[in-house]
N, C-alpha and C positions, 0 to 999 in steps of 0.2 A: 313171270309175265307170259300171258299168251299171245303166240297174232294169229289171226286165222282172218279165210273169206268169211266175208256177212253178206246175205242176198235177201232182198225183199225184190216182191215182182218183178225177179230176173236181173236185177242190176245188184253187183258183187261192188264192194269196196274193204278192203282191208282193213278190221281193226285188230287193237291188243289192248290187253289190260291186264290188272293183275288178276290172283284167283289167291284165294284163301282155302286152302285144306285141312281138315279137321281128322285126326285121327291116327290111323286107325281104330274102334274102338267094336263093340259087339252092341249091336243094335236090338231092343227086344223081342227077336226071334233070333237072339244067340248067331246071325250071322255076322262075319268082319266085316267093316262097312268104312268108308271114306265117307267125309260131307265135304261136298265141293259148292263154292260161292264165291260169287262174280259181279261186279255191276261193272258200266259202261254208258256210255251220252255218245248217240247218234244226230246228226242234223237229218232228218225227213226228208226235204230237200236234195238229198244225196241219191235218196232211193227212187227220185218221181212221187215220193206222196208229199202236192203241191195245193189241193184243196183246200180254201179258207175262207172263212167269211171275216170280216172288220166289224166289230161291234159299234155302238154308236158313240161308244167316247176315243174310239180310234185304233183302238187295239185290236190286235189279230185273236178270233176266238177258239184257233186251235196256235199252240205253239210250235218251233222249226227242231227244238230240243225231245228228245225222246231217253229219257232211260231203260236201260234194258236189263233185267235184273235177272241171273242164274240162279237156283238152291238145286242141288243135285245130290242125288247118293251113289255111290259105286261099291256092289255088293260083293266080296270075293266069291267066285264061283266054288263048287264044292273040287274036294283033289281028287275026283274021280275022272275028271274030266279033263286035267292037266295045265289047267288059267290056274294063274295066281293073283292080289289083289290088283299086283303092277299093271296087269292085263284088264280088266277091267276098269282100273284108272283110265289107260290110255284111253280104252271104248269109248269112256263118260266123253274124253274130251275130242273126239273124233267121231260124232255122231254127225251126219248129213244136214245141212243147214235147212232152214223151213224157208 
């Protein structure tokens, strides 16, 4: 399970979810490589994105649910360089939020 901040236009709210890891395996350019994959359900709402229009039979034409879908790969660095794949895993999942 991960938790980490999530920020959309400056407003941070905590989630976690799981994450599924595939691997290690050699990817077709012969480098070791993790597949990391993730999903998670956001309310909008949470972040200030509040815009909607109601269509005419009364329903809201954007919804307050957002899924948020990861597909990632995490390359092992070469051993010239002194990372191993473990380090690069972390990287994938300590990347700077958008």
């Amino acid at each position: 399970m991960i938790e980490s901040d999530f920020t959309i236009k400056g407003i941070t709210n905590k989630v976690s979810f799981p994450i599924d890891v595939q691997g290690p395996f050699k990817d077709p350019t012969q480098n070791i490589t993790l597949g990391l994959k993730a999903e998670f359900t956001i309310d909008r709402f949470d972040y200030g994105l509040q815009f909607n229009k109601t269509m005419d039979n009364g329903e809201l034409f954007i919804g307050r649910e957002v899924k948020i879908k990861i597909r990632a790969l995490a390359v092992e660095k070469s051993p010239t360089d002194g990372r191993h794949l473990g380090d690069a895993f972390r990287l994938a999942l300590e990347l700077p939020s958008v």
